[in-house]
C-alpha positions, 0 to 999 in steps of 0.5 A: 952668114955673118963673119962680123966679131961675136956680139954679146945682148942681155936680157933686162929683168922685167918680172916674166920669167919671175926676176923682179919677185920681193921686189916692190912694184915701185922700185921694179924700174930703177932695178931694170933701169940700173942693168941697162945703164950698167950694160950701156957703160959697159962693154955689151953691145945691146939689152932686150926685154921679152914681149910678154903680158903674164908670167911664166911659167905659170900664170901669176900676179907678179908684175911682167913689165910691157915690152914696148913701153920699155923699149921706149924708157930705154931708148930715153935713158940710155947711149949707146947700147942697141935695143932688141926685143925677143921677140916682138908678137904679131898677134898684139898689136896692128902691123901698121901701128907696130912700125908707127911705135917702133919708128918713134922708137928708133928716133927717140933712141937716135937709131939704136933699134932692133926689131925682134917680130915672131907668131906668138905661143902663150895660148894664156895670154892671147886669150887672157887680152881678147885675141883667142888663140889662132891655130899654127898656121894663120899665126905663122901667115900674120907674121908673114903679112905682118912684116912685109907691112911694117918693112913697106910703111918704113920704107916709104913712109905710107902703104895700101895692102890687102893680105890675107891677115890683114888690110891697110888702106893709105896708112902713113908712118912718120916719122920714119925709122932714123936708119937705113937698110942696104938699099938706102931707104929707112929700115930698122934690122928686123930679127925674124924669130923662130926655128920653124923649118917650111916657112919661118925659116923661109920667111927669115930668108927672104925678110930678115936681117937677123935670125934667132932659134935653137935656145943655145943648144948646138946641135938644133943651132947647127940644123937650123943654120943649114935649113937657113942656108938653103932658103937663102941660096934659093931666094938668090941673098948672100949669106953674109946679109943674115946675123945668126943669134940665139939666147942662152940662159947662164948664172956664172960664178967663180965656181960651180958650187956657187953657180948652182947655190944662185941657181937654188936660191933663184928657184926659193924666190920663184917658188914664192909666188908659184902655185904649190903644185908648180914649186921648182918649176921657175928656173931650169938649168936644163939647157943654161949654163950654170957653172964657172967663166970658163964653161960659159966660154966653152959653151958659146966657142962652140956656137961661134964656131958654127956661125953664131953673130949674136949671143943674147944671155939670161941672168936670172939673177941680175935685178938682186946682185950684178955679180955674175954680170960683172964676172961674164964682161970681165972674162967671158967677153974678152975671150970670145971677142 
């Protein structure tokens, strides 16, 4: 894997996980656009947006903000930070248009983009927008047929492709990405999402230059990592090629007490705009790290230790009060650099 320093990505708050609630749709922008530019100004390497349409976990008519329109908002409005989003789904959006619109970005953002792609999951959602709802499988082929489509148009600046998912014929993606791949051709880094062990694994292996799974629990990042090490001796790629990543939900604070009082008062927000029966069910500190500095850095020395390259973090939190943002880059980074 990667032996480069540890990197830190943050989550901007966009309304999926409910992050934007009490929040006037109006204003919902310059909330996020104030996290990325404090990230860019800081010492974070790069910020993300889901790609989501609905809310989660529920369904609601809070505002979920799109992830590529963002993307290329952000691209605009920032300078140095890198741009991700976890993740990109196949299923949205044509695979040759896909690498047309990541291309713009790329060059709109002087070539800061990172490109997330993965199957997809929220049934809701794929139904809700007309795509029904494809079984496991033929989601998991389109992400196969899918990335080999957008990586050959940036590539080469066109492609003709017949794939079991999907069909182009003399598709022309200029302008091409501004960064280039190890072989000297126009590449955006291509994260391939998802810890399914016969083939997303696989395909990461033979495809990405970076990976995400495990939602930043050790034991499943350990299982996903030796998997991934034997798809890679057997499709003959150095290690070193592939950046090892997950996310991690934490809201940090100088004490637990307090930790867990944000954690309380996120949830009364969330439960404001969920249904009765789904009350408590907005933000679950099963799997976060709710606590001091000190247990965020327990936490992620030891997913360093096991190869993680990239850290994305979650603040539920950061769009009503940075605190925890500013404690995190102020004693969680330097320790882990």
């Amino acid at each position: 894997m990667s032996t480069d320093a540890l990197q830190f990505g943050l989550f901007i708050p966009q309304g999926w996980r409910l992050d934007l609630v009490g929040i006037d749709p109006a204003e919902q922008w310059q909330r996020m656009l104030s996290v990325a530019q404090a990230a860019d100004a800081g010492a974070w390497d790069s910020v993300w947006v889901y790609d989501h349409f609905h809310t989660t976990p529920q369904p609601t008519a809070e505002a979920t903000h799109e992830a590529w329109t963002l993307m290329a908002a952000l691209a605009a409005t920032t300078e140095r930070v890198r741009l991700g989003q976890m993740c990109t789904c196949i299923g949205y959006r044509n695979p040759a248009y896909m690498a047309k619109v990541a291309a713009t970005v790329d060059v709109i953002s002087g070539g800061r983009l990172e490109f997330g792609i993965g199957a997809g999951w929220y049934e809701h959602e794929w139904r809700a927008y007309g795509y029904g709802f494809p079984g496991v499988g033929e989601r998991i082929s389109a992400l196969r047929d899918g990335v080999q489509i957008i990586q050959r148009l940036w590539a080469e600046g066109e492609a003709t492709l017949e794939s079991e998912s999907f069909t182009v014929d003399g598709a022309i993606c200029r302008p091409q990405p501004l960064q280039l791949g190890r072989d000297g051709k126009p590449r955006i880094p291509t994260w391939i999402a998802g810890g399914g062990e016969k083939r997303t694994l696989r395909y990461a292996a033979k495809w990405a230059d970076a990976t995400n799974f495990a939602g930043g629990r050790l034991d499943t990042f350990k299982q996903k990592r030796e998997l991934l090490l034997g798809h890679l001796d057997r499709e003959g790629r150095d290690p070193a090629e592939v950046r090892l990543t997950t996310n991690l939900n934490v809201v940090v604070r100088e004490t637990e007490a307090e930790a867990r009082r944000v954690v309380d008062e996120i949830n009364a927000r969330a439960d404001s705009a969920l249904p009765a029966e789904h009350a408590g069910t907005g933000f679950s500190a099963k799997g976060a790290v709710v606590g001091t500095p000190q247990m965020v850095i327990d936490h992620v020395a030891a997913l360093r230790e096991v190869g993680l390259g990239t850290l994305i973090t979650y603040m539920p939190d950061v769009a009503y009060d940075t605190t925890g943002m500013e404690l995190y880059q102020r004693e969680v980074m330097p320790a882990l650099a």
